[in-house]
N, C-alpha and C positions, 0 to 999 in steps of 0.2 A: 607256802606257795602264794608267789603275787597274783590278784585277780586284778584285769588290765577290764575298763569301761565297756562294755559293748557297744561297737559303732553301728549306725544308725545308716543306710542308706538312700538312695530315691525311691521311691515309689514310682510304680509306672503310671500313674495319673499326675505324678507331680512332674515326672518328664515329658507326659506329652500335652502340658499346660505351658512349659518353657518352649516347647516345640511352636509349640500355636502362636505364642506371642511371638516370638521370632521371626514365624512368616507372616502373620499382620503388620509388623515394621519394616519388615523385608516391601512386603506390597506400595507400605506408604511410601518409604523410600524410590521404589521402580514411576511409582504415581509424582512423584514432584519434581523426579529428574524430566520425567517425560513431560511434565507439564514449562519447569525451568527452559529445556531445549527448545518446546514451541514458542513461548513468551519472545526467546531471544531469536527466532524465525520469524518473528511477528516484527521485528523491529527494521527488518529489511522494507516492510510495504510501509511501515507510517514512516519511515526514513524518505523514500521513494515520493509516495504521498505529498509528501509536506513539500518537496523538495519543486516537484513537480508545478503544482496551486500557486507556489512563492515566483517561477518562475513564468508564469501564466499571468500575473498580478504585474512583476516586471513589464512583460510586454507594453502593458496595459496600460502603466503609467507612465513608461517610457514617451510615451508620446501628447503627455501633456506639455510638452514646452516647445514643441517642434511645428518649424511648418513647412510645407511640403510645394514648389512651385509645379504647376501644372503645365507642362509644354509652354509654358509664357515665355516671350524674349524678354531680354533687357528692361526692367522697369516693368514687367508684369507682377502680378498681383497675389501673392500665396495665397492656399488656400487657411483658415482657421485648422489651429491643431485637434487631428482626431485621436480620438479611443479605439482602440481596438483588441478583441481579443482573437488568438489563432482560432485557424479550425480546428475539425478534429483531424484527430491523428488514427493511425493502424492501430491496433489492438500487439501486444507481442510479449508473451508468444501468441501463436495462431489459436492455439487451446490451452488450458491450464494447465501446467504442469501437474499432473497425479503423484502426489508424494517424491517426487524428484525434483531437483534441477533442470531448467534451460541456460544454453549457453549462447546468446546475444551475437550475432554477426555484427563485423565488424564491417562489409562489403557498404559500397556505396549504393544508396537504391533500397535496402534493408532494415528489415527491425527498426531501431533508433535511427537510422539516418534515413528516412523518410521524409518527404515532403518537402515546400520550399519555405519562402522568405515570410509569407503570411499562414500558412497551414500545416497541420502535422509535428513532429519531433523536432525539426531542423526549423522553425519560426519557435518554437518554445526554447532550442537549443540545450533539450535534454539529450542525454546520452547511458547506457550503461554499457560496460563490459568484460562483470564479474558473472559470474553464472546467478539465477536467479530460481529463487522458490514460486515467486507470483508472475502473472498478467496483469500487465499495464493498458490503461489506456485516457484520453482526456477526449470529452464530451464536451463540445460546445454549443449551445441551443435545443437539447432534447435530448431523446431515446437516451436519458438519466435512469440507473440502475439502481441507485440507492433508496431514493423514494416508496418505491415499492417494497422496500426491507421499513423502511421506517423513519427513514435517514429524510433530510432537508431537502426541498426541490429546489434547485436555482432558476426556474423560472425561464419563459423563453430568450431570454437574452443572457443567461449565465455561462457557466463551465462546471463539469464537472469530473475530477481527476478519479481514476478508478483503480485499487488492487485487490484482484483477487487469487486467491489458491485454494489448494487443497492437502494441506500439510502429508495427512495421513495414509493419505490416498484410498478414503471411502467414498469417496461420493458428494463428500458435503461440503459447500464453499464457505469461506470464510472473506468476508466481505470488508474494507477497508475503502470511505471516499472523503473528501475533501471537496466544498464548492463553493463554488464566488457568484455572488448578483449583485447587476447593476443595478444601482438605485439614485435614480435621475442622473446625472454621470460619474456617477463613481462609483468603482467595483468593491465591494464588502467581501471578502474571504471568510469564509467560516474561520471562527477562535480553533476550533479543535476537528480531530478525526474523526468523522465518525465509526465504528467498527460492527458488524455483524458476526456470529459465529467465529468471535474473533481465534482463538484456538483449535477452529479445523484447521 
């Protein structure tokens, strides 16, 4: 008569040791997807951001080479070319989106198309009309929101561009700004973003 090996099975401590590691990678994996999709949410406001400042810098410099006459007739006398930066603008949306999407009016009078030739959206000449994760807004001469996180002050003659959200929709903002000071006539842009809470 053949004798065949005795097979050896799991034990129940050694399956539920496989079980366990299984859902700790299981977690890590749910933890980096979840963090991968906010990273790439995060890129809408420092996209916006940057985009925003660069364009606020434009204005800015636009008019170093210009001059501008003053109701003068004929052989009147221009004025020296000025600097200027826009005012501010609307805030938009009105409140932050809570873990959602805002969808941008396109209407004249609205959102982005606010304000004129010197102030607001439409003197910056920014625009958006994808739906969006954050609140926008650009500060020009004060009531600066980043300072008080930690962030650069631009000083009373700066600007400063603003996104915020709340990815998750807990409660907690995640803070994204960008700003410019004049220093004797020329405006310096911050090199970089700054970010708070960046991944609420």
């Amino acid at each position: 008569m053949r004798h065949y090996p005795r097979q050896r099975g799991f034990t129940l401590v050694e399956l539920m040791i496989v079980v366990a590691i299984i859902g700790v990678l299981a977690s890590l994996a749910i933890y980096g997807v979840r963090r991968y999709l906010a990273s790439a949410r995060t890129a809408e406001a420092k996209s916006a951001v940057g985009a925003i400042s660069n364009l606020s810098a434009g204005v800015f410099e636009r008019e170093l080479g210009e001059a501008e006459l003053i109701g003068a007739a004929a052989g009147g006398i221009s004025k020296p070319a000025v600097n200027y930066l826009c005012d501010s603008t609307t805030v938009v949306p009105a409140t932050i989106p809570p873990g959602t999407k805002y969808q941008p009016s396109n209407a004249p009078g609205t959102d982005f198309h606010t304000g004129n030739q010197t102030q607001g959206w439409i003197c910056l000449g920014y625009t958006m009309s994808t739906p969006i994760y954050y609140q926008y807004s650009y500060k020009k001469a004060g009531n600066y929101a980043s300072p008080a996180l930690g962030g650069p002050d631009p000083g009373s003659e700066g600007f400063e561009v603003l996104g915020q959200g709340d990815l998750d929709g807990d409660g907690i903002i995640s803070t994204f700004a960008r700003t410019g000071t004049i220093v004797g006539k020329r405006l310096r842009v911050s090199t970089h973003i700054f970010a708070f809470e960046e991944l609420e």
